[in-house]
C-alpha positions as CSV (number, residue, x, y, z in Angstrom):
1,X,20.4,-3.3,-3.8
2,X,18.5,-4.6,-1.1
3,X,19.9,-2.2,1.3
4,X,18.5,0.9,-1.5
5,X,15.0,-1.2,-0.9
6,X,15.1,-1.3,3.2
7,X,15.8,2.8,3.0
8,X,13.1,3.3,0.8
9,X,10.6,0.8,2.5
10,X,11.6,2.8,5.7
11,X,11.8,6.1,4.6
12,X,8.0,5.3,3.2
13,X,6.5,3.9,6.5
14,X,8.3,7.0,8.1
15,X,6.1,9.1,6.1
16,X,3.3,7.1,6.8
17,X,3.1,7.4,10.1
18,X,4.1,10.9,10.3
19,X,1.8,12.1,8.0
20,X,-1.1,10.3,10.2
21,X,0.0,11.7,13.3
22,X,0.1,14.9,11.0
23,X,-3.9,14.6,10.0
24,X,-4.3,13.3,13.7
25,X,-3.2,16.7,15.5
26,X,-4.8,18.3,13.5
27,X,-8.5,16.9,13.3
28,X,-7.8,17.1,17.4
29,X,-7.0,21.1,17.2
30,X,-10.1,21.4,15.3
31,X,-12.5,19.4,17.4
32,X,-13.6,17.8,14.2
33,X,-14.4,14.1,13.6
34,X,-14.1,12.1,10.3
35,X,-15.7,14.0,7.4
36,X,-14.9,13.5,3.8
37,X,-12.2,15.7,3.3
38,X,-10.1,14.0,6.5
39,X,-11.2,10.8,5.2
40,X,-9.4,12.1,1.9
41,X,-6.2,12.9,3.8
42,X,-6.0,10.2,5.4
43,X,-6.4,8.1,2.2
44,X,-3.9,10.1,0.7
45,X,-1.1,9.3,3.5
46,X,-1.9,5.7,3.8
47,X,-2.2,5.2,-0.1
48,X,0.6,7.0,-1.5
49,X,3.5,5.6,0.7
50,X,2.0,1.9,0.4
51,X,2.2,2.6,-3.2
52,X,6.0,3.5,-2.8
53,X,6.6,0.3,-1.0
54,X,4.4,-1.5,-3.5
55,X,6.8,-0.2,-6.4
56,X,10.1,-0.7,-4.8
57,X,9.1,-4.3,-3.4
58,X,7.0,-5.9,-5.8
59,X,8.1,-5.8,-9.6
60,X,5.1,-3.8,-11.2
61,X,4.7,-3.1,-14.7
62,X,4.7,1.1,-15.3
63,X,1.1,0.4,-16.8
64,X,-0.2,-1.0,-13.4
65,X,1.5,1.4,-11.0
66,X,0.4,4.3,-13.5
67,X,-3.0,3.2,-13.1
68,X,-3.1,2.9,-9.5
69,X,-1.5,5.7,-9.0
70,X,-4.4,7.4,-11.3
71,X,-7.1,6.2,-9.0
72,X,-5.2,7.5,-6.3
73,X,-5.4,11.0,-8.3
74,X,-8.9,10.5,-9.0
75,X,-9.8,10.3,-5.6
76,X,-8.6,13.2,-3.8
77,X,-9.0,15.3,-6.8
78,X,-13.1,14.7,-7.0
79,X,-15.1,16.6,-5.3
80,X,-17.5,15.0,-2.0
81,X,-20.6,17.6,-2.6
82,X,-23.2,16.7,-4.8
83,X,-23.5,18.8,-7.8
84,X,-27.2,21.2,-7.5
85,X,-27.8,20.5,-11.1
């Protein structure tokens, strides 16, 4: 069992820092800084595998890793320009 966790811990920070030097390369080809929508990405990569490793570690309740995993939704899902209402 704790050989299942160290793969999935791994195979998580793998991701993680893949999918930063992902967002990284490509902020660099487009000669763009940090805006909201990279900020977003980035969030996304950093959050979602911590997540994972969060889950496999720690012993969460479904209730508490479905909410988290809601705001996690929540964020990249909402829009970053205000409305012209």
């Amino acid at each position: 069992m704790d050989c299942l966790k160290l793969i999935a811990v791994s195979g998580s920070a793998l991701v993680m820092i893949i999918g930063l030097c992902i967002v990284f390369a490509r902020l660099k080809a487009k000669n763009q800084g940090f805006e909201p929508s990279s900020l977003k990405a980035l969030g996304v990569v950093l959050l979602i595998p911590t997540l994972t490793i969060l889950a496999v570690v720690v012993n969460f309740n479904l209730e508490a890793l479905a909410a988290l995993l809601g705001t996690v939704d929540g964020y990249v899902l909402s829009s970053s320009k205000p409305d012209d209402t």
